[in-house]
C-alpha positions in Angstrom: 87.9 12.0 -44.8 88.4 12.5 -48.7 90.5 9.8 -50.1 94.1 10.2 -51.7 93.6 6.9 -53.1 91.1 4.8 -54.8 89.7 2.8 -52.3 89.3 -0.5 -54.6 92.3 -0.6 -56.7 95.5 -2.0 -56.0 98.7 -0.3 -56.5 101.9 -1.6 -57.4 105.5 0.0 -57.4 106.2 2.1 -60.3 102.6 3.3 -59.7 103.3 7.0 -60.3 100.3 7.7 -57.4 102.7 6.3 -54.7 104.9 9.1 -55.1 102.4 10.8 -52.7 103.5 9.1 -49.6 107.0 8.1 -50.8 109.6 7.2 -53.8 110.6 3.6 -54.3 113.4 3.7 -52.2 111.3 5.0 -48.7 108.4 2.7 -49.3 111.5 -0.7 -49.6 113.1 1.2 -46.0 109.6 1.2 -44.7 109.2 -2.4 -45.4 112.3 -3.3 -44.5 111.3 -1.9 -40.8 107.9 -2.8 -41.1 106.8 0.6 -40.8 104.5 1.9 -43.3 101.5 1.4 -44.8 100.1 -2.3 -45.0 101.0 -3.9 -48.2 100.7 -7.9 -50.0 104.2 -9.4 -50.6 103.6 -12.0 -53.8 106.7 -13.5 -54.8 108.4 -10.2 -55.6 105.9 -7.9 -56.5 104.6 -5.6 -53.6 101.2 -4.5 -53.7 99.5 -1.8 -51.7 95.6 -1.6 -51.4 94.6 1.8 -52.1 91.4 1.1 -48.7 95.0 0.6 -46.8 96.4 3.5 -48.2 93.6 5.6 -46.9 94.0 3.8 -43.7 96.8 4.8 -43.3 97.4 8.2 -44.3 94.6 9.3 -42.5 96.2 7.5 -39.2 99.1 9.8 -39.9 97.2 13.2 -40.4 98.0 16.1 -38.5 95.6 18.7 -37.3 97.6 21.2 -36.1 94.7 22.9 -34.5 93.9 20.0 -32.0 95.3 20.7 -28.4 94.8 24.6 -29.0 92.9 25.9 -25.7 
C-alpha cells in the first residue's frame, strides 16, 4: 500500500493535505456522524494521525477489478 499520508505526523484542519479526502466542511459532517476517519478531539482542535489516515483510506479503496470472473 503506498501511503497518501505521512505515517508519523499529525494533521490538523487547515492542513492543506486533508483536502485529499475532504474540505473542512465534510470532515465536521463526518464527525458529526461519526463516520470518517479516526481523529483526537483536544478542546477544540481536531487532529487526525496521518497512520489513521492511511488506515483508513486504504479500508475505503476500491479495486474495481475484484469480483471479475
Amino acid at each position: 500500500m503506498a501511503n497518501l499520508f505521512e505515517q508519523n505526523r499529525n494533521y490538523v484542519l487547515g492542513d492543506s493535505e486533508l483536502e485529499i479526502i475532504g474540505d473542512r466542511d465534510k470532515l465536521a459532517q463526518w464527525r458529526h456522524k461519526n463516520m470518517g476517519p479516526p481523529f483526537y478531539r483536544l478542546g477544540r482542535k481536531i487532529i487526525y494521525r496521518g497512520a489513521d489516515l492511511n488506515a483508513w483510506a486504504e479500508a475505503n479503496r476500491v479495486d474495481p477489478l475484484q469480483g471479475r470472473g
